[in-house]
N, C-alpha and C positions, 0 to 999 in steps of 0.2 A: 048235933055236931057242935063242938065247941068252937070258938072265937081260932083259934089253934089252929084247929085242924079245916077248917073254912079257911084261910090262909093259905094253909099246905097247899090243897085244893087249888086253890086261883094259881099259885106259885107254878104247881106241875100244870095246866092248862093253857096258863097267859106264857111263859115261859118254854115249857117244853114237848108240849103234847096238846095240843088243842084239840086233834082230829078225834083226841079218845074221849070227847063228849060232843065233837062235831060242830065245832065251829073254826072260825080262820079270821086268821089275823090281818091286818093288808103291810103296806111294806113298814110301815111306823112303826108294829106289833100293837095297833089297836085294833079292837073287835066293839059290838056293839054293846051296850050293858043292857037291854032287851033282849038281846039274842043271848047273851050269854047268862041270863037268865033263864033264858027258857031251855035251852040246850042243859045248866045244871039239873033243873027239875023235871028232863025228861030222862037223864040218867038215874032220877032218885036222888039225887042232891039239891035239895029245893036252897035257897039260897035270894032274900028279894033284894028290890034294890035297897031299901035302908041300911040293908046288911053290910051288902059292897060299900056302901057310901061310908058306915062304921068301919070297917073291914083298916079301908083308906085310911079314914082319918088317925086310925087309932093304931096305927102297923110300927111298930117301933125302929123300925129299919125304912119305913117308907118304901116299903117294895109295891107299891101302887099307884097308877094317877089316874083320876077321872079329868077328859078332855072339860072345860073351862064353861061348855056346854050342856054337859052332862050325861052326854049321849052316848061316849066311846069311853073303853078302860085300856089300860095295858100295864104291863111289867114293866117297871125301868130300867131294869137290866138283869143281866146274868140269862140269858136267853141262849136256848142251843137250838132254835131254828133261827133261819133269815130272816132278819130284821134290820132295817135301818132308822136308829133311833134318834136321828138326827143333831147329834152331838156334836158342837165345835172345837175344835181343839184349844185346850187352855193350859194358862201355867199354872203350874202345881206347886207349890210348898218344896223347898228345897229338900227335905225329907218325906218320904211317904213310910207307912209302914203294912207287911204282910204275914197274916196268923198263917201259923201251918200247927204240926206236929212232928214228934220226932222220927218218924218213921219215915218222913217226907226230903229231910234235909241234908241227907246225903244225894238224894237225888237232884234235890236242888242246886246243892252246893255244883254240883257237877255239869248241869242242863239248864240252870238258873228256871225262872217260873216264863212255864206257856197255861196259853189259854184254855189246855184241854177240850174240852166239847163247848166251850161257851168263846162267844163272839172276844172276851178280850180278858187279861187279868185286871181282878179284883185287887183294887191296894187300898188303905185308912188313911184318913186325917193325920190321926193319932194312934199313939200305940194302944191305950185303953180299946176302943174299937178295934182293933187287932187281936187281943188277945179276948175280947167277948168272942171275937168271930172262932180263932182256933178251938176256945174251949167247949165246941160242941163236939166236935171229939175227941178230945181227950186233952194230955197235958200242954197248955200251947207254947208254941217258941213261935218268936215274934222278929223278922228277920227287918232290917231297915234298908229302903231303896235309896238310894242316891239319884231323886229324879231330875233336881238343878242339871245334873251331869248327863244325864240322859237327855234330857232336853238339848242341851249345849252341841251332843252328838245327832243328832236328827231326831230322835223319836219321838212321839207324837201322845198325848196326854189329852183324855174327854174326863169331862165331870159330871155325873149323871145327875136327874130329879133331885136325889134324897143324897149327897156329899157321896157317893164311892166315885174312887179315882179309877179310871181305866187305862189300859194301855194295850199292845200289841201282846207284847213279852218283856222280860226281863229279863237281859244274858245275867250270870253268873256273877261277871264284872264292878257288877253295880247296886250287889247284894253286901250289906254288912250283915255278920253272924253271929250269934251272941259267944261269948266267951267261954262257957260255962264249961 
């Protein structure tokens, strides 16, 4: 199994399916990196720990943390079971920015961006990191949040492990669109 797909792996497990190789997360979305070892290699996905420990280190998105101990792992976000990942709220960068596609941004334009099945929207630093994230499927457009202003209005802004900004939603309001 490549570096790749041992990712994928942890991603659907720590993230959104743990039960389907039978381990559980507690409220943080950490699990044990023993147990979740053994649980990979009793489904036929052997996986040690050096592996995780490389897995970690070397994730270009940092979709990983081993607890400081060494003992627990978890997703740092983008989670569609219950999880509280203990995030305070912070300011944001008076622009943020969000990859989509074009199939997406009429819907947007009209419903602005929710969370879908995950605990909260995904927004960039920057828009390079926006448009790596669209272009995995297909051609991306890169819509800019006005989050200074959103903030200003109440809404509430976490910033996870590895720099993705989070939020609730996004009305419509506070979406700029590209020109094109």
């Amino acid at each position: 199994m490549s570096q790749k797909d041992r990712s994928k792996l942890l991603s659907l497990v720590l993230r959104h399916e743990p039960e389907k190789i039978g381990i559980e997360l507690d409220d943080g979305g950490w699990t044990s990196v023993e147990g979740l070892v053994d649980a990979l290699a009793s489904h036929g996905q052997p996986i040690t720990r050096a592996d995780l420990v490389e897995i970690v280190r070397t994730s270009d998105k940092q979709r990983f943390a081993i607890s400081e101990d060494g003992a627990r792992i978890r997703a740092n976000q983008g989670h569609s079971v219950e999880v509280d990942l203990g995030y305070e709220p912070a300011a944001p960068p008076s622009m943020l920015f969000h990859g989509t596609v074009a199939k997406f941004v009429d819907s947007i334009r009209a419903e602005g961006l929710s969370r879908q099945a995950r605990h909260h929207v995904h927004l960039s630093a920057t828009r390079d990191t926006a448009v790596a994230v669209a272009s995995r499927r297909g051609r991306p457009v890169v819509l800019e949040v006005r989050a200074k202003e959103m903030v200003a209005d109440g809404h509430a802004f976490f910033v996870s492990a590895n720099g993705v900004w989070l939020t609730e939603a996004v009305p419509a309001s506070y979406l700029v669109f590209p020109t094109e």
